[in-house]
FIFI-893275 format. One record per residue (C-alpha): residue in three letters; x, y, z. Coordinates in nm, 2 decimals, padded with zeros to 4 digits. Layout:
! FIFI-893275
<r ALA,<X,Y,Z>>
...
This chain:
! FIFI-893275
<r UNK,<03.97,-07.38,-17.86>>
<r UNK,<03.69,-07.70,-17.86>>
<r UNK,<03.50,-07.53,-17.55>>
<r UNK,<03.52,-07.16,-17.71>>
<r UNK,<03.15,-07.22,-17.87>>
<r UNK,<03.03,-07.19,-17.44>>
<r UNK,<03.19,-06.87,-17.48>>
<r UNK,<02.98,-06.83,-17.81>>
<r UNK,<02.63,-06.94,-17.63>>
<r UNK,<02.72,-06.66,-17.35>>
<r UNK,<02.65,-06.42,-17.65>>
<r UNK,<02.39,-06.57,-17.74>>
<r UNK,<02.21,-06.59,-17.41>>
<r UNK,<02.28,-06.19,-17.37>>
<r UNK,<02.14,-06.13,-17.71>>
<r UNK,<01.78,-06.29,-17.66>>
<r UNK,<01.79,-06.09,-17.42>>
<r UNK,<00.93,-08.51,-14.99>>
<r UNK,<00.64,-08.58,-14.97>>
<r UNK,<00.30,-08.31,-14.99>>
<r UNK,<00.10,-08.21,-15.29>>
<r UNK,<00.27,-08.00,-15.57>>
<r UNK,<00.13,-07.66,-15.71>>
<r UNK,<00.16,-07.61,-16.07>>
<r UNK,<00.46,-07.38,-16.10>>
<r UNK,<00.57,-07.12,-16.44>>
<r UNK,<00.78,-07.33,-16.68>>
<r UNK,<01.03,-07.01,-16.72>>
<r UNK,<01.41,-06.95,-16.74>>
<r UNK,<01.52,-06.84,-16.44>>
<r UNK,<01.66,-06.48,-16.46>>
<r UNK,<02.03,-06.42,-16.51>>
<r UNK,<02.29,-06.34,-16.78>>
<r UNK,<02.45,-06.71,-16.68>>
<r UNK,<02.34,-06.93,-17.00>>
<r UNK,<02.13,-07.17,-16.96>>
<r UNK,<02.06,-07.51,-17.11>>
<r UNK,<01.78,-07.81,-17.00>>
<r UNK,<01.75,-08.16,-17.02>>
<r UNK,<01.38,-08.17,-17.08>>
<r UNK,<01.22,-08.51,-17.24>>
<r UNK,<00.89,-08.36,-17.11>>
<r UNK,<00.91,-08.06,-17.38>>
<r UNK,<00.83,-07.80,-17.13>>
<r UNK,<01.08,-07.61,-17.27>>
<r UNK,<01.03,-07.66,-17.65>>
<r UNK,<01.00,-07.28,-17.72>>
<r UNK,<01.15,-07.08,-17.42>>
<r UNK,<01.39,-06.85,-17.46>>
<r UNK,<01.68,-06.79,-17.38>>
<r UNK,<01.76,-07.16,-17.38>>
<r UNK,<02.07,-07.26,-17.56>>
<r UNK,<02.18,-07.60,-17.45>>
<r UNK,<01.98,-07.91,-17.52>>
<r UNK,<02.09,-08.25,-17.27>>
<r UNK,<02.04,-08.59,-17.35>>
<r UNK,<02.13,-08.88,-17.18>>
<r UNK,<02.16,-09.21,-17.32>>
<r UNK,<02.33,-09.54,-17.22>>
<r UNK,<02.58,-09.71,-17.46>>
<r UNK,<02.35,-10.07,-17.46>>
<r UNK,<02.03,-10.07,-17.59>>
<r UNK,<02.05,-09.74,-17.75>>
<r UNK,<01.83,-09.60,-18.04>>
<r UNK,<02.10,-09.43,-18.22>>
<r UNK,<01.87,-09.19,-18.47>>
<r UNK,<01.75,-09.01,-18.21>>
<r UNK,<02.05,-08.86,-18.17>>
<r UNK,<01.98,-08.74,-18.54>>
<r UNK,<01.63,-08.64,-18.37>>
<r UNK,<01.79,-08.46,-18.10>>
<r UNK,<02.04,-08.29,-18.35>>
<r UNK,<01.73,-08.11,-18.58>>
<r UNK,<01.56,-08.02,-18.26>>
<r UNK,<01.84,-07.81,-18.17>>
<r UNK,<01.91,-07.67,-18.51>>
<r UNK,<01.57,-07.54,-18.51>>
<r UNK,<01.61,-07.38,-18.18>>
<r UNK,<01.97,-07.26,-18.24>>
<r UNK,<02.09,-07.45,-17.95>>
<r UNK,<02.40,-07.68,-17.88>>
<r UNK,<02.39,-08.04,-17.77>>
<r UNK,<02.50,-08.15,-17.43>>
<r UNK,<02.52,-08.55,-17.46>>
<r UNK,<02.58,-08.74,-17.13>>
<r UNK,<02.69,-09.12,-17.20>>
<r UNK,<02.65,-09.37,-16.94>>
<r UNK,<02.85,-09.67,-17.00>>
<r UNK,<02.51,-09.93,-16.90>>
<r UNK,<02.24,-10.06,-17.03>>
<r UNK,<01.93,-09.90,-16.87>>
<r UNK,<01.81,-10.29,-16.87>>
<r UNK,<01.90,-10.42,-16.54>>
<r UNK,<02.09,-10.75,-16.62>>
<r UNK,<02.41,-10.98,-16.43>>
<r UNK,<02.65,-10.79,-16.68>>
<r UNK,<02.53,-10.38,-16.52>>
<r UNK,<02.77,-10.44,-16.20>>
<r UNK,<03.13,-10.26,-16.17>>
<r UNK,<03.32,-10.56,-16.24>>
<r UNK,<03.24,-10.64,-16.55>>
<r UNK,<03.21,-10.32,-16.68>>
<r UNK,<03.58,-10.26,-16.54>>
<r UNK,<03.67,-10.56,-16.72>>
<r UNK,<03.52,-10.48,-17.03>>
<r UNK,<03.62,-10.16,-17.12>>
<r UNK,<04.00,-10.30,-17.00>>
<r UNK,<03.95,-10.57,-17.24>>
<r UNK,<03.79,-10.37,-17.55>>
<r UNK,<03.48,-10.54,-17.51>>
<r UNK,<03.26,-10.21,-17.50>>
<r UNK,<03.47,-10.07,-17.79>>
<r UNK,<03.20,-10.12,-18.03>>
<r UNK,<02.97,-09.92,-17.82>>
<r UNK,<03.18,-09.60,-17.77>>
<r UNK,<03.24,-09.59,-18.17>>
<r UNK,<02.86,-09.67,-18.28>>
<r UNK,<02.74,-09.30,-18.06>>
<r UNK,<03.11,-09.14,-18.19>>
<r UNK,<03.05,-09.22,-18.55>>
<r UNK,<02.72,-09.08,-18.55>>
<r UNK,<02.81,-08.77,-18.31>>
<r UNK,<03.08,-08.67,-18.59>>
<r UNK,<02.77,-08.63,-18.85>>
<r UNK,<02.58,-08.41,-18.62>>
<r UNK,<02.55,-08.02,-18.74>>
<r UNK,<02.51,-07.92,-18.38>>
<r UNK,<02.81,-07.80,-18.12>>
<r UNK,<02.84,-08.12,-17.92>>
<r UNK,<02.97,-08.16,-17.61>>
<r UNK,<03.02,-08.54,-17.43>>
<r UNK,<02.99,-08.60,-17.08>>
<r UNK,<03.10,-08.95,-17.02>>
<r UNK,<03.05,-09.18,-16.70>>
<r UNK,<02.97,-08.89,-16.46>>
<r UNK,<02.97,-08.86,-16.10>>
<r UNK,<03.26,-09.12,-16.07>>
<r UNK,<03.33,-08.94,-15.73>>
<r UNK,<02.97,-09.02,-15.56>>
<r UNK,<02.97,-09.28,-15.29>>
<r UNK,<02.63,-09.35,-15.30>>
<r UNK,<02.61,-09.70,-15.52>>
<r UNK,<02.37,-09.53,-15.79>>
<r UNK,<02.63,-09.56,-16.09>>
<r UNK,<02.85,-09.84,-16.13>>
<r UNK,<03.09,-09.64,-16.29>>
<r UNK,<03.16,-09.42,-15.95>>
<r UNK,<03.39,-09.52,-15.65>>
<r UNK,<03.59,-09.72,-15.85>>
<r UNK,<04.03,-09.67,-15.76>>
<r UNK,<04.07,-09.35,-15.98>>
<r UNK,<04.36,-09.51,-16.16>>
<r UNK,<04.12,-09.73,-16.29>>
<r UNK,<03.85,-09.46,-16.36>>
<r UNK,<04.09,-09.26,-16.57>>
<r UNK,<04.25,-09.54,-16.78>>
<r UNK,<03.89,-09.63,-16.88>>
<r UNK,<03.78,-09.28,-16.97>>
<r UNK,<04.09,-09.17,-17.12>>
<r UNK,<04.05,-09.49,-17.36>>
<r UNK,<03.65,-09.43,-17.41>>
<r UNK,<03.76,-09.03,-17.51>>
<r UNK,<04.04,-09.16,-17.74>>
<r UNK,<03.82,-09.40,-17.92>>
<r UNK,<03.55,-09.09,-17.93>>
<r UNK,<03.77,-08.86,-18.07>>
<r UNK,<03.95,-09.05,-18.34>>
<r UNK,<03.60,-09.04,-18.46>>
<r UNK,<03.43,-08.72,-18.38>>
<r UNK,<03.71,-08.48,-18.34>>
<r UNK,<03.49,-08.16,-18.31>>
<r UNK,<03.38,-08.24,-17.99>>
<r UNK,<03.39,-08.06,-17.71>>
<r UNK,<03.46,-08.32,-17.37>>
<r UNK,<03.34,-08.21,-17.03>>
<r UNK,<03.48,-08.45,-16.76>>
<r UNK,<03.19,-08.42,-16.48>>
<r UNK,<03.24,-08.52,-16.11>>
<r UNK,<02.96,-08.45,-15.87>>
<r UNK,<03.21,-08.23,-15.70>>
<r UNK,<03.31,-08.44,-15.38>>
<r UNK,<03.65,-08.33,-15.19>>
<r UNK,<03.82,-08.64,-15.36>>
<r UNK,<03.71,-08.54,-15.70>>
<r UNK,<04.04,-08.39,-15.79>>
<r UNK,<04.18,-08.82,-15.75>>
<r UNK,<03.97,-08.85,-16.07>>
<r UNK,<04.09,-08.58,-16.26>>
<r UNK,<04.16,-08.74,-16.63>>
<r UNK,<04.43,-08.43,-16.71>>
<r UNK,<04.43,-08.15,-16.90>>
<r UNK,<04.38,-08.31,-17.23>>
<r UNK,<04.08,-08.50,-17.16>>
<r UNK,<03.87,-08.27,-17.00>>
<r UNK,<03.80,-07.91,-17.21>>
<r UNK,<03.52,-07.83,-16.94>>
<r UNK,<03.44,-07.93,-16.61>>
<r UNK,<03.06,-08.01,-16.50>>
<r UNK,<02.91,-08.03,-16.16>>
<r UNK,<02.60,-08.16,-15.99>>
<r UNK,<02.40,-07.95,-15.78>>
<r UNK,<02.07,-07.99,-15.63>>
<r UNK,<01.85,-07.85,-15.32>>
<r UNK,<01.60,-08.07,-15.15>>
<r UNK,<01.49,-07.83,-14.86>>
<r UNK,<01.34,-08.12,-14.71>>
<r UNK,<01.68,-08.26,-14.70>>
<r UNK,<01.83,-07.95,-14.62>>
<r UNK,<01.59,-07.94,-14.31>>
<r UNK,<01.66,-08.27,-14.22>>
<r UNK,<02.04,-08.30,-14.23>>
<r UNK,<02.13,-07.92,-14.21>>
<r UNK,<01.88,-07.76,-13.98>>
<r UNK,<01.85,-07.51,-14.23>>
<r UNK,<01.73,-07.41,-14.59>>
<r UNK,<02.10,-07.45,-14.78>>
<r UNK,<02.11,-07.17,-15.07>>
<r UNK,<02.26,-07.27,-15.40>>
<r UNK,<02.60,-07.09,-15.30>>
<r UNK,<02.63,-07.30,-14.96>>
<r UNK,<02.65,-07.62,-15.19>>
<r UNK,<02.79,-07.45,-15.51>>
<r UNK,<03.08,-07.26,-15.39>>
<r UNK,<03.29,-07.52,-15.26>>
<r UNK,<03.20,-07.78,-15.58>>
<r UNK,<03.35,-07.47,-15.77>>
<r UNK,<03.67,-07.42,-15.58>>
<r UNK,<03.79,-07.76,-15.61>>
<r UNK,<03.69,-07.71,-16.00>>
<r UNK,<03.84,-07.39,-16.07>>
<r UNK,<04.17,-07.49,-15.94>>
<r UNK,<04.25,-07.71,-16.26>>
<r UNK,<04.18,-07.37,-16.49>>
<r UNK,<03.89,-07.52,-16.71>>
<r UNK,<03.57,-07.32,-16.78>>
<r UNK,<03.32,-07.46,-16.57>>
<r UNK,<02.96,-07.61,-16.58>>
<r UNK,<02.71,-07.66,-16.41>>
<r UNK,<02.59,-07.98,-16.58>>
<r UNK,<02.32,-08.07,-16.35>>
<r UNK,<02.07,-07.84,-16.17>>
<r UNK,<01.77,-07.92,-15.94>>
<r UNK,<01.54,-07.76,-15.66>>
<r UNK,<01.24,-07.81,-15.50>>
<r UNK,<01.08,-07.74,-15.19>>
<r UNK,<00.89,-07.46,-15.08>>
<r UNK,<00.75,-07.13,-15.24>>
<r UNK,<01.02,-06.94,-15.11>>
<r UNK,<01.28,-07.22,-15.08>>
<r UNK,<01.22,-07.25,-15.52>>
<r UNK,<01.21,-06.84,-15.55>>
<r UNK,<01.54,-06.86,-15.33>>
<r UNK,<01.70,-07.11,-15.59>>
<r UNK,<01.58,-06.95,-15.88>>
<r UNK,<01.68,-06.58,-15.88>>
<r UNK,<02.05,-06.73,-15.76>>
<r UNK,<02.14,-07.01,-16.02>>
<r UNK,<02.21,-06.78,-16.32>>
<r UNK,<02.34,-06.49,-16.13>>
<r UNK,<02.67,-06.38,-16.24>>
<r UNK,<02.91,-06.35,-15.98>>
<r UNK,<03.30,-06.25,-15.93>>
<r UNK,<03.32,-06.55,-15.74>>
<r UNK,<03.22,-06.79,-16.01>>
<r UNK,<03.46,-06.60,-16.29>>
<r UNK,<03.50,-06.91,-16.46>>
<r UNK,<03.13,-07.05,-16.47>>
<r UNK,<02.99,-07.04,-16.84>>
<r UNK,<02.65,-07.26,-16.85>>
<r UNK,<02.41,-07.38,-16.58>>
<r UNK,<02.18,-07.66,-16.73>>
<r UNK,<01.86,-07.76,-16.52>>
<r UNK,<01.75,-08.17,-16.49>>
<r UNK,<01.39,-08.11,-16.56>>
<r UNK,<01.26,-08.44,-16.50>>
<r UNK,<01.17,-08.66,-16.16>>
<r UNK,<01.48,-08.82,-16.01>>
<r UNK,<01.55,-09.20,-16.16>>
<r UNK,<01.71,-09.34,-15.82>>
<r UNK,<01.54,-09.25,-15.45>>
<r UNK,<01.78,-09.03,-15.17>>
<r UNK,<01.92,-09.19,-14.93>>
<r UNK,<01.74,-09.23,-14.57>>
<r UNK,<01.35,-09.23,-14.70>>
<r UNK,<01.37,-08.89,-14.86>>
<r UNK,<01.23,-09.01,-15.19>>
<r UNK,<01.27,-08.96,-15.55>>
<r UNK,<01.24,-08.55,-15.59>>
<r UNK,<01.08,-08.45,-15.88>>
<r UNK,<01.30,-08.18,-16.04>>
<r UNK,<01.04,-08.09,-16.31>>
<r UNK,<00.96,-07.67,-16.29>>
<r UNK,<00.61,-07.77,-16.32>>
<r UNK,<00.58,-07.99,-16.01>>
<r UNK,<00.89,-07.83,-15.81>>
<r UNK,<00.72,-07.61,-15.55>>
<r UNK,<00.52,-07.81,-15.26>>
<r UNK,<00.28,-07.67,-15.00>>
């Protein structure tokens, strides 16, 4: 099956064994048999081990197409698979980045062209590639124009976006990511669109202080993300990881996220967001930064 080379990194893995100043933290894998992958543009990951995913993100405008080529010899040499997450946008801001006319667009073939220029040079990649396209779709919180759109609507654009991707790059593996709301299931594309499912899951204890009353463990927000995931009988992901916070808030995160469980039986890859958030939380709470290095505050 596409997804079986997850099942292949699994093997892998096992075989290599807000606000306040920061403190410089250890850039290390958390411990755990779960694989694990990173989107790291910083580097700090360059030569850990065991890391066996690589993520990119890219929009479809204003995209620098050989570093994809880049990306692909980076994780040759490091023996790990590519992770590419496509969001339909420039990263420009500009009158044509609002939901309507990307809706009307993609309905009319106008973004066609940029779908097939990434597919065409995915399909000459050596790397396992997976593609995550327009993810989150289920978030309410205005960040992607692609999200909260009628899911009709949502599916009949990423079904035709996967279509045109596939004609072109058939050896991909497609993960269909919501953020793992209860309404995600609305937004399901169907079985043939989606060989894994990703989710999104990050602790902010200051967040978790401030809307909670407590410090929320990784399994308090995981565990119901993965029960509305599991029910559709895909391997799952999780395709976005993220904690900061204190000392023991970060040590709580860490020796959880990789942990395998029988509750999780279909969880095959956690991946971390190593990197400072692009868009501030809601209410004042700031734009975390994710990164290992900066993640624990005083």
């Amino acid at each position: 099956m596409k997804h079986s080379f997850w099942t292949g990194i699994a093997a892998c893995a096992a075989a290599l064994c807000l606000a306040g100043p920061v403190l410089a933290a250890p850039v290390e894998v958390p411990p755990g048999d779960i694989p694990f992958g990173v989107y790291d543009p910083d580097g700090d990951f360059t030569d850990k081990t065991p890391v066996v995913i690589e993520h990119l993100f890219l929009p479809w405008e204003d995209v620098y197409l050989p570093s994809l080529n880049d990306a692909d010899q980076y994780a040759l040499e490091r023996h790990r698979a590519l992770l590419v997450t496509v969001e339909p946008w420039t990263w420009s801001r500009s009158e044509r980045n609002t939901a309507q006319y990307l809706r009307r667009g993609i309905a009319r073939g106008e973004y066609d062209p940029n779908m097939i220029a990434i597919c065409d040079v995915l399909a000459t990649l050596k790397s396992p590639v997976t593609l995550r396209f327009a993810h989150e779709m289920d978030d309410t919180s205005g960040q992607f124009i692609w999200a909260g759109w009628n899911p009709k609507d949502y599916i009949s654009a990423y079904r035709h976006m996967i279509d045109l991707c596939r004609a072109r790059a058939p050896n991909i593996t497609v993960m269909w990511s919501p953020l793992g709301e209860k309404n995600m299931a609305e937004y399901y594309p169907g079985d043939d669109y989606a060989d894994l499912i990703g989710l999104s899951v990050f602790g902010l204890q200051a967040w978790d202080q401030a809307k909670y009353g407590h410090d929320r463990t990784f399994d308090e927000i995981f565990a119901p993300r993965y029960e509305r995931a599991a029910q559709f009988g895909k391997p799952v992901v999780v395709a976005e990881l993220g904690y900061v916070g204190k000392a023991d808030y970060v040590q709580m995160w860490k020796d959880s996220v990789r942990v395998e469980k029988k509750e999780y039986p279909s969880l095959v890859g956690v991946v971390y967001f190593n990197q400072h958030e692009v868009y501030p939380w809601p209410e004042n709470f700031g734009a975390p930064d994710w990164r290992m290095k900066n993640q624990i505050l005083q």
